[in-house]
N, C-alpha and C positions, 0 to 999 in steps of 0.2 A: 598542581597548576600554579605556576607565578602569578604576581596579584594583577600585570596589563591583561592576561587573557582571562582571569578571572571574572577582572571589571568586565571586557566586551561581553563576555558571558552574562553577566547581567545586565546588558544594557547600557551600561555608564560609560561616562569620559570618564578618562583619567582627570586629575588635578593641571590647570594651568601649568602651574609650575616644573608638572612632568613634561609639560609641552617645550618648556625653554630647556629642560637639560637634556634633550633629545634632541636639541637643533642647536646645541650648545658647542660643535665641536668640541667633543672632550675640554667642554669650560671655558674655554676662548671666549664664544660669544663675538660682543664688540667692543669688550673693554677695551681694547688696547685703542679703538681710534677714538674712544670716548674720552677716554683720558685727555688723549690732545684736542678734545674740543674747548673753545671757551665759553661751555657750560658749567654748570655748581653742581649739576644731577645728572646722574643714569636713567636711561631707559629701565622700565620696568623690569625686561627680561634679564639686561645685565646686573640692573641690584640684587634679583634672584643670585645669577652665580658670582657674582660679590661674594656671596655668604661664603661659596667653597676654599675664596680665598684668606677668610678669616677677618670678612670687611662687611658690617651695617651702615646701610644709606638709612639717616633717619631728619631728622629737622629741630629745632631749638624750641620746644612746644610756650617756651616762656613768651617768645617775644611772636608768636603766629598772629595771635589774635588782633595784635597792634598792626603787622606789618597788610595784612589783609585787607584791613579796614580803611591803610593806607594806600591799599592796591596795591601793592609790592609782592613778590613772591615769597614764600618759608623761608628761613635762612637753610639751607641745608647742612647739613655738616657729617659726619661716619665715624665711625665707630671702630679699631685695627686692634683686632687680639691676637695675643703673640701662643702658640704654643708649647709648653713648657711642660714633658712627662712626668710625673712624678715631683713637680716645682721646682725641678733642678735647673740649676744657672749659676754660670761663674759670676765673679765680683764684675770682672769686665764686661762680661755682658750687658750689664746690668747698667754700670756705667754708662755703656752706649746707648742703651734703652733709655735711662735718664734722660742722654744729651739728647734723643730725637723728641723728647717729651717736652724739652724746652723749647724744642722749637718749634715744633708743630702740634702740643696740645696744651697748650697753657701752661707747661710745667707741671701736670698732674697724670699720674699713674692709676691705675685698679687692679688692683688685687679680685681675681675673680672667684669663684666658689670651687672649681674644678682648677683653681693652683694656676692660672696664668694670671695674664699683665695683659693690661688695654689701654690704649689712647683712647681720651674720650673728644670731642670738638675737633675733629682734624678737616680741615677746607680738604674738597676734590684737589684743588692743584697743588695740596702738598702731600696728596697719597703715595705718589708713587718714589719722591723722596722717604717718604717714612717708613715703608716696605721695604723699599730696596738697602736701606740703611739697616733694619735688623736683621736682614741679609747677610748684611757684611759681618754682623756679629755674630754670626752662624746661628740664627734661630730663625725661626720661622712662622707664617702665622698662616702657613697653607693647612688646612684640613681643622684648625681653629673652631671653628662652623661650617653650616652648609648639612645635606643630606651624606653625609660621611660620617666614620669613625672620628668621635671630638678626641681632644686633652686626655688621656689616660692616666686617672687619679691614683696613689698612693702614698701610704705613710711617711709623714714629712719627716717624720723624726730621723736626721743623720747620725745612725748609732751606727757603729764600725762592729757589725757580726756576721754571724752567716745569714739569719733570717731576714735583718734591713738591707743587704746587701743582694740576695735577691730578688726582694721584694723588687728594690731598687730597678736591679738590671732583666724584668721582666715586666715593668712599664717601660723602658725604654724599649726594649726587642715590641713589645707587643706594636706600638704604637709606630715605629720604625717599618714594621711590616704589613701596616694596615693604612699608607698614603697612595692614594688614588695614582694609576699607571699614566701620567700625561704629564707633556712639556707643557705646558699653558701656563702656568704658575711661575716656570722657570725663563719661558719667553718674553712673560709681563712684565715680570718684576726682576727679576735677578741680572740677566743677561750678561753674567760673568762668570766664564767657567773657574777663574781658581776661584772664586766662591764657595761653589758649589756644582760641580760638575753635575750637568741636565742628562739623563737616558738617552741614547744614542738614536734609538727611535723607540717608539710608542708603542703598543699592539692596537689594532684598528677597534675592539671593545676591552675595555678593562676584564680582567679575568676575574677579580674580586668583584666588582661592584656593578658589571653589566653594562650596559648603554646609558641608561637614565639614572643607576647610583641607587642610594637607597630611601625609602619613600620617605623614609625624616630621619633625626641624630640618631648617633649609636652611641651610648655612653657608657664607660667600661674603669672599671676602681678594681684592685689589688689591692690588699692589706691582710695583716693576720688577725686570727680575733683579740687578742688581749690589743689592739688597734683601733677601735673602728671611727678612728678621728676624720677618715674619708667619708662616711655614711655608704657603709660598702652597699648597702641595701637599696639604695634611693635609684641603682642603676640599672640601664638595661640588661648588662651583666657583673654582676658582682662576684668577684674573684676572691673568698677566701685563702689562704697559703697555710698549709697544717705542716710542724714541722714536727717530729720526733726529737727534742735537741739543738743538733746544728743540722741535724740530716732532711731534708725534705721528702715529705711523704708522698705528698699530691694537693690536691688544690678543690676544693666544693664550689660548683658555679651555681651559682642562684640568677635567676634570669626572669625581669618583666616589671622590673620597677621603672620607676618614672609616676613625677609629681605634680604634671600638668593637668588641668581641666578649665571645661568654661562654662562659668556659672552657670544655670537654668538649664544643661544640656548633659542628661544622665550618662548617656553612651562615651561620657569625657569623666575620667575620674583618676586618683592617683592611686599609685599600690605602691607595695614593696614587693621587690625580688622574692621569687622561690627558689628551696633548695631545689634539683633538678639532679643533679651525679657526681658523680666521684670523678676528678680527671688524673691521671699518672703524670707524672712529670714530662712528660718526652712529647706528651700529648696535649699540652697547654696550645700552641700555637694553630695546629689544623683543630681543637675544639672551639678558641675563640673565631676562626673562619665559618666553622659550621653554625654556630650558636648567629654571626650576621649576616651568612647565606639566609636563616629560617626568616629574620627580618626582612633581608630582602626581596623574597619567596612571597610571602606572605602576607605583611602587612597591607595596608590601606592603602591604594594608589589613588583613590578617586577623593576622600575627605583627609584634608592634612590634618584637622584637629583629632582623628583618631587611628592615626599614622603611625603609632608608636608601638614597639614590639611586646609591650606587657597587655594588648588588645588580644594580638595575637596567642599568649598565652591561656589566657582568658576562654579564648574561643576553641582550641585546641585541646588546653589540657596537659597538664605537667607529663604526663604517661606519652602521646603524641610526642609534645617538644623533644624531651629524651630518646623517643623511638628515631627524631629526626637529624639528631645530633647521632646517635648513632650511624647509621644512615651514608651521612656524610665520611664519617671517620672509617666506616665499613669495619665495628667491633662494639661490642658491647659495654656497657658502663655500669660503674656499680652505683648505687646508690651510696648515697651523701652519709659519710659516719656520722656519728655524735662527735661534738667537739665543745672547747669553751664560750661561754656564752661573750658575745662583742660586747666591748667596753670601749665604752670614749673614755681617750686618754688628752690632760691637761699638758701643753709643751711649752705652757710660758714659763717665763724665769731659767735660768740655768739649769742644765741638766749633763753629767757627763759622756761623751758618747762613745769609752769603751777603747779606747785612742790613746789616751793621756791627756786628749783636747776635749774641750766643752761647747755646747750650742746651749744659744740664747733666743728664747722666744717669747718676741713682741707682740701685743695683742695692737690693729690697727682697725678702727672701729669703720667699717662701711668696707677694709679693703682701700680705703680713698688715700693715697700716698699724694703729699700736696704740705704748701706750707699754707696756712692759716693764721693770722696772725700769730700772736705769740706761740704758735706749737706748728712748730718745721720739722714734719715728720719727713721729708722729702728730701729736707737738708740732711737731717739727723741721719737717715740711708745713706746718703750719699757720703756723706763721712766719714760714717766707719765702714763704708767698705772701700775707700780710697785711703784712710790711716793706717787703720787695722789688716790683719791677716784673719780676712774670714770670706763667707761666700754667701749666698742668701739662698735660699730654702721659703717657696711659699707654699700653703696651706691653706685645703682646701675651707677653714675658717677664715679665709680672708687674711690672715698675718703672716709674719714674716719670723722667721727661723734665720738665725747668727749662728752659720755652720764652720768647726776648724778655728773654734776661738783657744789659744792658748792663755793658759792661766796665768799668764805676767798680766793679758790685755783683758781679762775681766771688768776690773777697775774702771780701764782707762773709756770700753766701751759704754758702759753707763753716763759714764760722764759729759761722753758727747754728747747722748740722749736726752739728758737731763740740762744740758748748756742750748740745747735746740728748743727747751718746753715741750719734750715728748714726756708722757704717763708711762711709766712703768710697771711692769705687773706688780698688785699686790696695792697700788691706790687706785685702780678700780673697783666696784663690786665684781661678782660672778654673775648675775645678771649681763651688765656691761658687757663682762671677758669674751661668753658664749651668743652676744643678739649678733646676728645675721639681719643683712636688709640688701633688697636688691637697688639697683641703681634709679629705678621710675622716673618721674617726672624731673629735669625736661628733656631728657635725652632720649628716652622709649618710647614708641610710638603704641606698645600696646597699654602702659600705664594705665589704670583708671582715677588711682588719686597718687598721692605722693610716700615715699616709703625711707628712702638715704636722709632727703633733708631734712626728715621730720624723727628721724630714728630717736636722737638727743633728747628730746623733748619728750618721746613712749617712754626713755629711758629714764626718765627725772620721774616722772608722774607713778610708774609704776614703783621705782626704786626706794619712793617718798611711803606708798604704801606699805610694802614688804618692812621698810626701817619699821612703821608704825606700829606694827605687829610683830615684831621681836625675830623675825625670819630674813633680814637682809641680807646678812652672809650666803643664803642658801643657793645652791648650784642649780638655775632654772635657763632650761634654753628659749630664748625668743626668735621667733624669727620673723619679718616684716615684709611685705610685699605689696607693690598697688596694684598689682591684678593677679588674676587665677593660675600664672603659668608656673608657677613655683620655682621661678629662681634660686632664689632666698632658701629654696626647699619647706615651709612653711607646714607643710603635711606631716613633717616628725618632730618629734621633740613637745616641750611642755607648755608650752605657747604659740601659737600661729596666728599673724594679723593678716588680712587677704582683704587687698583693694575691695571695695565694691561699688562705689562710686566715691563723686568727690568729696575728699576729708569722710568718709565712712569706709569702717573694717567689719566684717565679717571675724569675731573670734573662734580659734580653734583652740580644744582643749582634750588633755588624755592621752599623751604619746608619753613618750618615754625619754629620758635623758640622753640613753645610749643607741636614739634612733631605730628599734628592732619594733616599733608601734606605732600604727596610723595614730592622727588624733580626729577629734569629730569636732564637725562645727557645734556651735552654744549658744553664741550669741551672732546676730545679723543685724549687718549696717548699724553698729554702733559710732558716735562721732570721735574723733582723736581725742577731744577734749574731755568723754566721757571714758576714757578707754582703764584709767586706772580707779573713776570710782564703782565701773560695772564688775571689775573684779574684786575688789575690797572686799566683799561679802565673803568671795569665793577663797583667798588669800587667810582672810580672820580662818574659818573655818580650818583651812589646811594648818595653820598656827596653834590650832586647839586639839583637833583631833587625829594627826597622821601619827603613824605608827613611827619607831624609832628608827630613823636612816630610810622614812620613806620619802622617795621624790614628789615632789609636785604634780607631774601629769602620771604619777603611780597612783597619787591621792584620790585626783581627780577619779579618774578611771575605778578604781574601788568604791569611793563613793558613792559614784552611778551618775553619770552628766546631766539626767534629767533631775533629780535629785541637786544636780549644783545651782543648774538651771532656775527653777526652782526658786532657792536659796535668794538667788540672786537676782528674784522679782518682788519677793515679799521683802528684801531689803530696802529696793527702789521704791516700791508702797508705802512701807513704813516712813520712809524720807521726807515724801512729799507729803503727808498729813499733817 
């Protein structure tokens, strides 16, 4: 039973939002006459399908308060992510990306988590120049967001073999074969066939996605395990690659991750993917269909907070999912072999890619590509890929990958870097290299406190600590966020900060470096200010007693977090007497 007759079956509406994309003409809506209004804002139901097009309508939360009080309306302003498979983009692209960033967002880029690029502050009346402009660069930011198949994440590293190269070219096929059947996108925005030539006609319902789409994102990473710099896990489906060699074997989907929740509301929780089957090579593209048919089958049409396909799983039962993956594919699947365990791999600094040419990776602390006073990381981009022969490659850590570097131009690319006041790998910490932090306050609307512009400052307090105790070198991932919806991914790795209100985090502790481990909350609504001496306790201890080469949130978790917990009250006692 699909989840609208489901819902009638019980009773319920669907979600609002099912309501606009069911009267949405295949997406249309009324953006196109909205656009030529001389308004600042969409209508409700089109900032809904906004999203499809890879566009957030949200407001400047800095200056609201003032303008209110003034009587004035929010400043509004949106938000345009570009989609980018696998972080691939030519120099040129990029370029052009640049020039439309100069002129319609301040000059400033994002590097996102899932490997694209966002304007951030673009005015309504300069949307549809700024679409239609990376258009012309041949990329696109349809299917970006919205209830669809997002960015399809894989291994940034441009190594020239058999296994990067298909890793490569089966996030682009996947992601090429999973964009929504409709002209709307092409109508709005493009309106140039040598562009991009639009489908001749439409089918009057999508074949993949149904009438109303799917009840929320689908998010989809390929990588091999000795890889797992995408956090293959964190997705609704995680796409292992097992090769034998050069020879590809088949591919383990693990299905139902996702790291959203909202606080005080248990039926909202994150997980990680399970393994679920074995897929044969020939059989990658009609399983990833069946694997977001079961999404769209199924999932939540009536509450969007628990809309997400790892519910599903939950409720079903890995044995189910499988049976229904089968199902689809009409043949049986084998269960998921043994394989190597995921490892996060480091890609900053030089590395060679197998070629006789070398790639360079940058670490770019938020993802925020921008000049800032003395450190023009925007210039520094833009430089060496207008000087140099090279191409840029982003990742899903937010940085940037200097792919097709010949080694006359080693040299010469550092040095731009270094003439611009960009950090290069190796005077940062590891701390620093690996904190993730989402964009927050002022540009998101779900924000509860701040998380980008306050990252620097988590970063100095903790980093002051760690030096204190003889641990500073060590490889610890942070990650920062002002609310529960885990951008930032905040749920894995060795540290998790989670808005909870204003200037207060909720800490997580107990995951794992290489992302294959939830971690658990520890401490709640701690302030910013106290955030590195509430672990100091927790930090001394890992400096005294971890095992030889053990991580951080391996400590934690061994040593038992009520046990850290704990630790880390009789410390605060002991202070104040």
């Amino acid at each position: 039973m699909v989840a609208e007759n489901r819902a009638e079956a019980l009773g319920n509406k669907v979600s609002k939002v099912e309501g606009f994309k069911a009267a949405s003409r295949r997406l249309r809506g009324g953006i196109s006459e909205e656009l030529r209004a001389p308004t600042t804002a969409f209508a409700e139901s089109d900032h809904q399908l906004l999203k499809f097009h890879g566009i957030y309508q949200g407001y400047d939360r800095d200056s609201a308060t003032e303008l209110k009080q003034a009587g004035a309306e929010k400043r509004t302003e949106f938000m345009a992510r570009i989609k980018a498979p696998a972080g691939l983009m030519t120099a040129q692209q990029y370029l052009a990306v640049d020039a439309l960033a100069q002129s319609y967002s301040q000059g400033r880029l994002r590097i996102t988590t899932r490997q694209g690029l966002q304007f951030h502050g673009v005015a309504k009346h300069d949307l549809y120049a700024t679409i239609h402009g990376v258009n012309q660069a041949l990329l696109t930011t349809f299917g970006a967001c919205g209830d669809v198949a997002r960015n399809v994440t894989a291994t940034a590293a441009p190594v020239e073999d058999a296994v990067h190269r298909r890793i490569r070219a089966d996030a682009v096929m996947i992601s090429n074969a999973l964009f929504p059947q409709t002209r709307a996108y092409h109508e709005i925005w493009v309106g140039d066939e040598e562009i991009r030539p639009a489908p001749k006609a439409e089918p009057e319902v999508d074949p993949l996605y149904g009438p109303t789409y799917l009840p929320r994102k689908f998010k989809i990473g390929i990588t091999a395990p000795e890889d797992n710099s995408i956090e293959v896990l964190t997705n609704d489906l995680g796409i292992v690659a097992l090769f034998d060699g050069d020879r590809l074997q088949g591919y383990v989907f693990a299905i139902g991750g996702g790291l959203g929740m909202t606080h005080n509301k248990a039926h909202t929780y994150p997980r990680l993917a399970s393994y679920v089957a074995f897929v044969e090579p020939d059989d990658l593209l009609p399983a990833v269909k069946a694997v977001l048919a079961i999404h769209r089958d199924h999932s939540d049409r009536v509450d969007r907070k628990h809309a997400r396909l790892k519910y599903v799983v939950d409720a079903l039962g890995l044995p189910r999912i499988k049976a229904e993956m089968e199902r689809h594919l009409d043949k049986p699947l084998a269960d998921p072999p043994a394989f190597p365990a995921l490892r996060i791999k480091d890609h900053s600094g030089w590395h060679p890619q197998g070629d006789g040419k070398w790639y360079y990776g940058l670490p770019i602390l938020s993802g925020r590509i921008e000049d800032k006073g003395k450190v023009r990381v925007a210039t520094g981009l833009r430089r060496v890929l207008s000087e140099i022969a090279a191409r840029p490659v982003f990742t899903p850590a937010q940085d940037v990958i200097f792919a097709d570097v010949d080694l006359a131009d080693k040299e010469r690319l550092e040095a731009i870097l270094e003439e611009e006041g960009v950090i290069l790998p190796g005077a940062e910490t590891l701390l620093r290299r690996f904190a993730l932090a989402c964009p927050a306050l002022p540009s998101c609307g779900l924000a509860l406190t701040e998380a980008e512009r306050v990252l620097d400052d988590i970063l100095v307090d903790i980093e002051t600590v760690l030096k204190r105790h003889g641990v500073g070198d060590e490889r610890i991932a942070l990650r920062v966020t002002g609310c529960p919806n885990g951008c930032a991914r905040p749920s894995v790795g060795d540290i998790g900060l989670v808005g909870r209100i204003p200037g207060h985090y909720a800490i997580y502790l107990g995951g794992d470096f290489d992302t294959t481990r939830l971690n658990a909350r520890v401490f709640e609504r701690v302030p910013m200010a106290e955030i590195g001496r509430t672990l100091e306790p927790v930090i001394a201890l890992f400096a005294t007693e971890r095992h030889e080469g053990e991580g951080f949130g391996d400590f934690c978790r061994r040593w038992g977090l009520d046990r850290i917990a704990a630790t880390a009250e009789r410390a605060t006692a002991n202070a104040a007497e």
